[in-house]
Z-matrix of the N, CA and C atoms (Angstrom, degrees):
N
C 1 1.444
C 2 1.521 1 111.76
N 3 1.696 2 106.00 1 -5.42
C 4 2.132 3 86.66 2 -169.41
C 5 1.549 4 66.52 3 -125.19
N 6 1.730 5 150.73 4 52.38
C 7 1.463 6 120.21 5 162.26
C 8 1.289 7 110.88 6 -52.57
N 9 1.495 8 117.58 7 -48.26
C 10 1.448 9 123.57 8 -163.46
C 11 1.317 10 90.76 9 -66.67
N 12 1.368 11 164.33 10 -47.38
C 13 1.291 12 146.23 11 -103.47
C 14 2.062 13 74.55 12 -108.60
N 15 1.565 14 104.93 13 -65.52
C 16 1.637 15 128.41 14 173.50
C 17 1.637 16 101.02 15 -8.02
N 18 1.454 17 84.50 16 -71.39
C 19 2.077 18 102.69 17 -163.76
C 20 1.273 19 110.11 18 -93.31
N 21 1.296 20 114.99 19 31.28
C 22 1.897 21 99.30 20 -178.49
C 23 1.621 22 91.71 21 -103.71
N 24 1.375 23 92.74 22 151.02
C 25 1.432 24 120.31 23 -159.66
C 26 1.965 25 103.80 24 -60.40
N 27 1.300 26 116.74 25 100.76
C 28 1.699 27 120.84 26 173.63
C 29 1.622 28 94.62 27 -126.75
N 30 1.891 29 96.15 28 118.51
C 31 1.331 30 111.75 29 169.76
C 32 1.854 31 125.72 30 -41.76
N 33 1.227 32 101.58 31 109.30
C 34 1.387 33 109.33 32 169.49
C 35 2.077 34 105.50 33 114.90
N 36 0.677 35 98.43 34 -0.13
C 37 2.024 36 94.07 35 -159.37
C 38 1.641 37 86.96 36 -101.88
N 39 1.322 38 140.96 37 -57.90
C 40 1.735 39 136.25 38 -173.98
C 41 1.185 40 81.95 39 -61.11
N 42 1.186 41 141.90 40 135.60
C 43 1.519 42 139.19 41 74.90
C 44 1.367 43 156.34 42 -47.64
N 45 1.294 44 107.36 43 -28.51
C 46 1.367 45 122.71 44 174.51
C 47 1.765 46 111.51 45 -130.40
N 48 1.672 47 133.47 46 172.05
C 49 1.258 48 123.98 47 164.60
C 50 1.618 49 111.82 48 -87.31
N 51 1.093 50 127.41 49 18.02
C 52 1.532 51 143.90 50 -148.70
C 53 1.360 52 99.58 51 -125.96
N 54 1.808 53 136.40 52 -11.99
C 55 0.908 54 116.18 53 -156.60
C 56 1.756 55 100.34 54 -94.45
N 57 1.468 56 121.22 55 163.24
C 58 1.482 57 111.55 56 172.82
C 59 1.423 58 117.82 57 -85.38
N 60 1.021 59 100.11 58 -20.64
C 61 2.141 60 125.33 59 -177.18
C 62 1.168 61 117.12 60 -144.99
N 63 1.555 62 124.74 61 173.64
C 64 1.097 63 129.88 62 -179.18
C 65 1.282 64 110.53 63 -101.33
N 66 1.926 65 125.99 64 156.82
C 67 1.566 66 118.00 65 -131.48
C 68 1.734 67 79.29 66 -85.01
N 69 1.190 68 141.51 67 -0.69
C 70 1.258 69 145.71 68 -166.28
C 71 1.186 70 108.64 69 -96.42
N 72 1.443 71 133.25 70 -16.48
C 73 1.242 72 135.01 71 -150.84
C 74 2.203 73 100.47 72 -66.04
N 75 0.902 74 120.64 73 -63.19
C 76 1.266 75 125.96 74 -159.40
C 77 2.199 76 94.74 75 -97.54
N 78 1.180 77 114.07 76 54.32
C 79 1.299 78 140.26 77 -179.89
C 80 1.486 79 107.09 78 -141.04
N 81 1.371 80 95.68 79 154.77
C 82 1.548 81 106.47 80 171.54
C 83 1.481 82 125.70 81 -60.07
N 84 1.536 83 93.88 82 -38.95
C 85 1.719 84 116.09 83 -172.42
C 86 1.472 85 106.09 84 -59.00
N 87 1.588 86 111.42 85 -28.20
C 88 1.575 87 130.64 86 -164.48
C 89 2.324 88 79.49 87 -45.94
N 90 1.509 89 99.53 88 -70.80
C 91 1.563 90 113.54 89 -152.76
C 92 1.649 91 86.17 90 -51.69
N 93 1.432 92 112.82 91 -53.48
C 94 1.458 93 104.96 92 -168.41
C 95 1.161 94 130.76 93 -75.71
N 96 1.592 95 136.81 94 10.14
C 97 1.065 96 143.53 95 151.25
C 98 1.576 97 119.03 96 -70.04
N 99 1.503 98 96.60 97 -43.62
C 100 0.953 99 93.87 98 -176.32
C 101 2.137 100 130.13 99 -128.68
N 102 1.531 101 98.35 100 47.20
C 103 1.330 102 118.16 101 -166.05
C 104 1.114 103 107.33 102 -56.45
N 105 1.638 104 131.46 103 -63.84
C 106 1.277 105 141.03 104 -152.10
C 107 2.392 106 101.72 105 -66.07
N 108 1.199 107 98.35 106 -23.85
C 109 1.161 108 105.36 107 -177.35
C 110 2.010 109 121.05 108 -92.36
N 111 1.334 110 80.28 109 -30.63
C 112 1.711 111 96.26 110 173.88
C 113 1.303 112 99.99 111 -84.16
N 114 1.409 113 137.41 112 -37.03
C 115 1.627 114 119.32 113 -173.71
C 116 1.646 115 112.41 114 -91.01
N 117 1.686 116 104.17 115 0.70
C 118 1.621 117 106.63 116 167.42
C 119 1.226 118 112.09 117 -90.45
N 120 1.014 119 131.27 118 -35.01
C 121 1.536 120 132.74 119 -175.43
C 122 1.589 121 99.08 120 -74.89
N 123 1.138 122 114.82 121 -34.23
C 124 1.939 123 109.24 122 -167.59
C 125 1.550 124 108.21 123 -68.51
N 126 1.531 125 103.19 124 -51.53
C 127 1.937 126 133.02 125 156.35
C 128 1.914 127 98.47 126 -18.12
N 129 1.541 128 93.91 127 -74.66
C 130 1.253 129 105.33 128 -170.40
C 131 1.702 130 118.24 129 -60.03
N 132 1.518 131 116.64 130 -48.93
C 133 1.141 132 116.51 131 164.73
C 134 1.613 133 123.15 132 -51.96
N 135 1.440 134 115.35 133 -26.17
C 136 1.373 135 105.45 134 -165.80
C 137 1.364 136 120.09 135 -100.62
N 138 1.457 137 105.83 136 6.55
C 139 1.693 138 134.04 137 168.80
C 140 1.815 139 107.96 138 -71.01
N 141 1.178 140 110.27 139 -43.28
C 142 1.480 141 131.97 140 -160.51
C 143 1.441 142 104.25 141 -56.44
N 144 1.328 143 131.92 142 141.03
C 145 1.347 144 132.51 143 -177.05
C 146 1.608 145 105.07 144 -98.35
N 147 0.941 146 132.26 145 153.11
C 148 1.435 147 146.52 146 -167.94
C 149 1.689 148 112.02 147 -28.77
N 150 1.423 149 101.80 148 -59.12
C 151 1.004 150 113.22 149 167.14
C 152 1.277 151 142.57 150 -63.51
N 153 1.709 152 105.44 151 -40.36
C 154 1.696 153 83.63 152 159.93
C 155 1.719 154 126.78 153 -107.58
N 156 1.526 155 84.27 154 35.78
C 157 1.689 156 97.52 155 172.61
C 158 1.928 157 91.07 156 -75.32
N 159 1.179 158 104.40 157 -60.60
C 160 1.257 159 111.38 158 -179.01
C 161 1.702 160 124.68 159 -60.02
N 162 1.238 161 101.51 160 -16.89
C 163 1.578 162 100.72 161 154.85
C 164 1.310 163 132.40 162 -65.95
N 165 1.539 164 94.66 163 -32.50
C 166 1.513 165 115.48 164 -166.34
C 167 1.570 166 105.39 165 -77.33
N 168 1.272 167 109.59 166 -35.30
C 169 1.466 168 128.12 167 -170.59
C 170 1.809 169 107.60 168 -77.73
N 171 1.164 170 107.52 169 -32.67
C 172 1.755 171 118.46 170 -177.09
C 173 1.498 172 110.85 171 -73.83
N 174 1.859 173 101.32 172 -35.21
C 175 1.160 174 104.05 173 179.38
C 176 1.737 175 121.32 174 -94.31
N 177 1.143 176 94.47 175 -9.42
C 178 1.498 177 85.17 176 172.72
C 179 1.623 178 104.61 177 -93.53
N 180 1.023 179 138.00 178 -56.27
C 181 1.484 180 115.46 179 141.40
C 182 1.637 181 139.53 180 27.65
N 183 1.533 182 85.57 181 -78.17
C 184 1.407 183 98.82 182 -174.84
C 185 1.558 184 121.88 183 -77.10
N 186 1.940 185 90.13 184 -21.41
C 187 1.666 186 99.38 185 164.80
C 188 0.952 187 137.14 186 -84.64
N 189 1.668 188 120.75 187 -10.01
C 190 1.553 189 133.33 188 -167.99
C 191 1.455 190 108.90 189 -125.26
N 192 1.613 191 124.90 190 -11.51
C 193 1.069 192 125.70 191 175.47
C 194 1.381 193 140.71 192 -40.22
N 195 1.092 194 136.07 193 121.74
C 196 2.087 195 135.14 194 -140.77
C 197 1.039 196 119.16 195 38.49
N 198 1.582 197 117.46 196 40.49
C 199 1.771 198 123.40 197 158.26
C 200 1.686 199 99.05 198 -101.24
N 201 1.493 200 101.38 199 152.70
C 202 1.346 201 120.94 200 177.05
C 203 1.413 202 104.58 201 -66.14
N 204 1.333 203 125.05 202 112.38
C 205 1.527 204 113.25 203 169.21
C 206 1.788 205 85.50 204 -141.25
N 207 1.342 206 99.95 205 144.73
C 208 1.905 207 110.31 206 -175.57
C 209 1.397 208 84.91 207 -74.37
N 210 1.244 209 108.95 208 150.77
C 211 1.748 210 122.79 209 163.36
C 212 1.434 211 114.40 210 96.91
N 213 1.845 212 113.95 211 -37.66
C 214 1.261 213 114.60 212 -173.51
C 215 1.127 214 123.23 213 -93.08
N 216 1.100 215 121.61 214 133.21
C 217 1.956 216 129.82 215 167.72
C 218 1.122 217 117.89 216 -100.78
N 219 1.434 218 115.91 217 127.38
C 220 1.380 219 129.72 218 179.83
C 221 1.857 220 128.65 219 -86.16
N 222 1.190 221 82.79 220 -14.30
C 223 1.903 222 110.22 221 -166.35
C 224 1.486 223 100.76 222 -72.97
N 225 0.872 224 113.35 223 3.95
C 226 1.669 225 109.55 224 -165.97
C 227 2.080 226 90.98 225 -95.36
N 228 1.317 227 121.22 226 156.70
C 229 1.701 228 123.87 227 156.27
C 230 1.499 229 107.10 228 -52.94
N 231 1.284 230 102.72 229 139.41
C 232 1.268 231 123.13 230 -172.16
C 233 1.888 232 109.64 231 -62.74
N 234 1.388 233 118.81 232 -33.70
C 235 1.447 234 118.72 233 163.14
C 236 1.499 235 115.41 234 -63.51
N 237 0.860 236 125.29 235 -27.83
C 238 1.721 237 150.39 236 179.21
C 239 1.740 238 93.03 237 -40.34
N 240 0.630 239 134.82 238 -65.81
C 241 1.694 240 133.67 239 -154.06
C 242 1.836 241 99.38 240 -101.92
N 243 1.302 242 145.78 241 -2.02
C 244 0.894 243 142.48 242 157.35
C 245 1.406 244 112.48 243 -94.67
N 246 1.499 245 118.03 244 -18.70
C 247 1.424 246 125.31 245 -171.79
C 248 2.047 247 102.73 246 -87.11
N 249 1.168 248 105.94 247 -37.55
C 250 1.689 249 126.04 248 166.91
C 251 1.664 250 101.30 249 -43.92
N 252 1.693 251 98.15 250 -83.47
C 253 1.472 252 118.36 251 -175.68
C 254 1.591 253 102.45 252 -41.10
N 255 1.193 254 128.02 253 -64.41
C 256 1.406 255 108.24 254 -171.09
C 257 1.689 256 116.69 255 -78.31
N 258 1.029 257 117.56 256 -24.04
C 259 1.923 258 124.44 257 151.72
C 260 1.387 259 97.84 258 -33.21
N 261 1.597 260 108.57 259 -85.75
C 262 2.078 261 89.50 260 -178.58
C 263 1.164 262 137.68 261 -78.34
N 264 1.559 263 106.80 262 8.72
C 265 1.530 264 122.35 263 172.81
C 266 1.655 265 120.82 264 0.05
């Protein structure tokens, strides 16, 4: 749900097209580069009713599925991560 927030373009962190994250990601700077965008999407996510939390979650899924992203696993059933998301809804 935050890929875009992850990969949006902050001067200096891509170096290569190979990378899974940005070199900032697990840094402080990670939140402070990019605050105003991470506390809109969370805003926005935490409005969402059960259900289309889990829409949101199926579909991003289905769009990012066997891309390199640090943290994420794909190996799991495809209901698996919408069934989570609406568990801690």
């Amino acid at each position: 749900l935050l890929y875009d927030v992850i990969f949006m373009p902050v001067p200096g962190v891509f170096v290569s097209e190979f990378q899974d994250s940005p070199l900032d990601l697990r840094t402080p700077d990670f939140y402070v580069n990019r605050r105003g965008t991470i506390e809109a999407v969370l805003q926005s996510i935490a409005k969402l009713s059960t259900e289309a939390l889990g829409e949101l979650v199926e579909d991003a899924r289905e769009r990012y599925a066997g891309q390199r992203i640090a943290g994420v696993r794909w190996e799991y059933p495809p209901d698996s991560y919408r069934l989570v998301a609406c568990g801690m809804g």
